[in-house]
C-alpha positions in Angstrom: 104.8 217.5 103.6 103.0 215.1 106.1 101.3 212.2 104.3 98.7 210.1 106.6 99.7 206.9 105.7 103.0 207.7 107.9 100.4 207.2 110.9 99.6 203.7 110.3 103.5 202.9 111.1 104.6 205.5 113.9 101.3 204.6 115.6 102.4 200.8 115.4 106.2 201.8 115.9 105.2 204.0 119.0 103.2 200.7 120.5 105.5 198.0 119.5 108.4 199.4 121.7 105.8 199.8 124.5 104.8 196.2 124.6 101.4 197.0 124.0 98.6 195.0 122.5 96.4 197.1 120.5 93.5 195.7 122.9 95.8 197.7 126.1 96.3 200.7 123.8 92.6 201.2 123.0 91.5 201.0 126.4 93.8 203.8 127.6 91.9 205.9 124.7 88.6 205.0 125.7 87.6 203.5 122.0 87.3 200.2 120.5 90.5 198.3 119.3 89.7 197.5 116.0 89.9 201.9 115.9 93.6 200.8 116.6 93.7 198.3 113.7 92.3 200.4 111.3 95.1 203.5 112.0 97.5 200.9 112.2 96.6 199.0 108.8 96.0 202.5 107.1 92.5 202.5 106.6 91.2 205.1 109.5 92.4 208.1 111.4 91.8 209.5 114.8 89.6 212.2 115.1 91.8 215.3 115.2 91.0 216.0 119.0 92.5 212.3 120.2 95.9 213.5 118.9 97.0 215.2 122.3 95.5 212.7 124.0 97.5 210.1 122.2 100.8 211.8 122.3 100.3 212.0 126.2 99.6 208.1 126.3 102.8 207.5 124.8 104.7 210.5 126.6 105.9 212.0 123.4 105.8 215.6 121.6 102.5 215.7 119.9 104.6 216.2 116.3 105.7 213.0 116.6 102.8 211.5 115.6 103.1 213.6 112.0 106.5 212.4 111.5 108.7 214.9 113.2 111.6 213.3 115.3 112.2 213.7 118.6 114.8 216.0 119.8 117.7 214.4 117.7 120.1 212.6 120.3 117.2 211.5 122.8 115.1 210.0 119.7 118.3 208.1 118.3 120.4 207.3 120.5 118.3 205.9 123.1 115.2 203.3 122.8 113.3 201.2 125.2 111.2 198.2 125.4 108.8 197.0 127.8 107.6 193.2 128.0 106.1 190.6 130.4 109.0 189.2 133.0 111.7 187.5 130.8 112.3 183.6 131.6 115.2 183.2 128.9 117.6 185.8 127.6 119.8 185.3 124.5 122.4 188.1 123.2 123.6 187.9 120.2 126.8 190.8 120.0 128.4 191.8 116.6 129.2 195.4 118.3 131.3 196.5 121.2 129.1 197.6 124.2 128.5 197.0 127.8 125.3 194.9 129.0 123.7 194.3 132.4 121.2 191.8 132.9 118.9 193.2 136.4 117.4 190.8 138.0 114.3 190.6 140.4 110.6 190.2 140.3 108.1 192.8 139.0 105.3 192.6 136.8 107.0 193.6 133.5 110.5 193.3 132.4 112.0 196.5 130.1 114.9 196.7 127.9 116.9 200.1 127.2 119.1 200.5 124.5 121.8 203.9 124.3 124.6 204.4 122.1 125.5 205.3 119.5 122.6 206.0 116.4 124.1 202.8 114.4 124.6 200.8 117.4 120.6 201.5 117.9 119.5 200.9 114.6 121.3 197.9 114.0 119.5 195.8 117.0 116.6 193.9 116.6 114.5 192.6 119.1 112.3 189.7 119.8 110.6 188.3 122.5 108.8 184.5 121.9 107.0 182.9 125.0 109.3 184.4 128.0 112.5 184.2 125.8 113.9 187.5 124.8 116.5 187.5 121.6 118.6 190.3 121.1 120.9 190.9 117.9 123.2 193.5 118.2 124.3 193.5 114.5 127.8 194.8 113.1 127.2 198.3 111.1 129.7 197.1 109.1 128.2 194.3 107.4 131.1 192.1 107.3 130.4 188.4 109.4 133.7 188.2 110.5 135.7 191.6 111.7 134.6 194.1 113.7 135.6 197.6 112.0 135.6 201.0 113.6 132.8 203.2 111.8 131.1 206.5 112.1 130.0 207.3 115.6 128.5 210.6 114.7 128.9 213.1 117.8 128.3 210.0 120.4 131.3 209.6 122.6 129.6 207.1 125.3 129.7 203.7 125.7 127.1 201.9 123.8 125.1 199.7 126.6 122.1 197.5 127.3 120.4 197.4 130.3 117.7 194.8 130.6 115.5 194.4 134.0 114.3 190.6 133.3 111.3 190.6 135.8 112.4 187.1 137.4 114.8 186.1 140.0 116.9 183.6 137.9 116.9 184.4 134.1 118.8 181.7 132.4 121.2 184.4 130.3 123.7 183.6 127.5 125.9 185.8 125.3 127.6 185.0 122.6 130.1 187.2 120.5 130.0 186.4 116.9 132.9 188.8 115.7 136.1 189.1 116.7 135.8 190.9 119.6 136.7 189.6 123.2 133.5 189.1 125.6 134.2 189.5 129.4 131.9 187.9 131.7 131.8 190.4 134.6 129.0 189.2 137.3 128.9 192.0 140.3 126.7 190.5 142.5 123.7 187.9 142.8 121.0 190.7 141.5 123.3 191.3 138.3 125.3 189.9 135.2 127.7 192.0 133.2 128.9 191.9 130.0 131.6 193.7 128.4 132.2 193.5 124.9 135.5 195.1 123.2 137.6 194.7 120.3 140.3 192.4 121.3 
C-alpha cells in the first residue's frame, strides 16, 4: 500500500540528484516554491493532475512518484548527478572501480555512477562551493581490507564518470583500502583512474 508521506522524500530524492533548487523545480511546474517545500516537508500534495506533469519533468515512469522502482537494473545500478562546473574534485575509493575525470567548459558539470547495486548505494556525494567530494565506501564495512562481496547479477566494471565543467579541475584520489590505485591520464581532456585489489 502507498502511503503519502513517501512523496515528501522521492520528490526531494528525485530533485537532489538533479541539482535542483526547489525555486528551479517550481518554475518548471508553473507554481510557487514554497508548493515544493510543503510536498517536500510532508505537509502538501500535488494536485492529482500535476503527477504526469511531474514525472515528465524528471523523465521518469509516473509510478515512481508512488514508490514503485524503476525497472530494476536501470534504477540500481546506475545514478546521476548534475551540478554547477566543478573547481575541486576529491575521490575518496574504499571499492574497486574505474574513474574518468572529463574535462572542458559547459555550464553544468554531471556525475554518473554504474555498477554494481552496493557499489551504488555505498557512495555519497557532496558538493561545497565548486568542490565535489565523493566517497566510494567499502560494502564490507571493514577500514582496512577490501573483501569480495555479493555482486548480484552485475558483471561490469563498476565506474565513475564525472564531466567537471572547467578546463583544469584540480583532481585527487586517494585509496583508503588495500587496493592498488593506477593513475592512468589519456590525454589533456581526461584523467583516469583505475582502482583494483592488489
Amino acid at each position: 500500500m502507498y502511503h503519502l508521506n513517501k512523496f515528501c522524500n522521492i520528490i526531494f530524492e528525485l530533485r537532489k540528484e538533479r541539482g535542483w533548487t526547489q525555486t528551479f523545480l517550481a518554475d518548471k511546474l508553473n507554481i510557487a516554491p514554497q508548493s515544493i517545500s510543503k510536498w517536500e516537508c510532508g505537509i502538501g500534495y500535488p494536485d492529482v493532475t500535476l503527477f504526469p506533469i511531474i514525472a515528465e519533468v524528471f523523465d521518469v515512469p509516473i509510478g515512481v512518484l508512488f514508490g514503485e522502482s524503476l525497472m530494476e537494473e536501470k534504477m540500481v545500478n546506475k545514478r546521476k548527478y548534475v551540478f554547477e562546473p566543478l573547481n575541486r574534485i576529491e575521490l575518496m575509493i574504499g571499492n574497486p572501480c574505474v574513474i574518468e575525470v572529463i574535462k572542458g567548459v559547459a555550464e553544468q558539470s554531471s556525475l554518473d555512477i554504474e555498477g554494481d547495486s552496493m557499489f551504488v548505494e555505498y557512495i555519497s556525494v557532496e558538493k561545497i562551493d565548486g568542490k565535489l567530494c565523493v566517497n566510494i565506501k567499502n560494502p564490507t564495512g571493514s577500514d582496512t581490507l577490501w573483501m569480495p562481496y555479493d555482486r548480484g547479477n552485475y558483471n561490469g566494471e563498476n565506474k565513475i564518470i564525472i564531466h567537471s565543467g572547467v578546463t583544469a579541475p584540480q583532481c585527487i584520489a586517494i585509496s583508503y583500502l588495500d587496493l592498488e590505485l593506477y593513475d592512468c591520464v589519456t590525454d589533456n581532456n581526461t584523467c583516469k583512474w583505475i582502482c583494483k585489489k592488489r
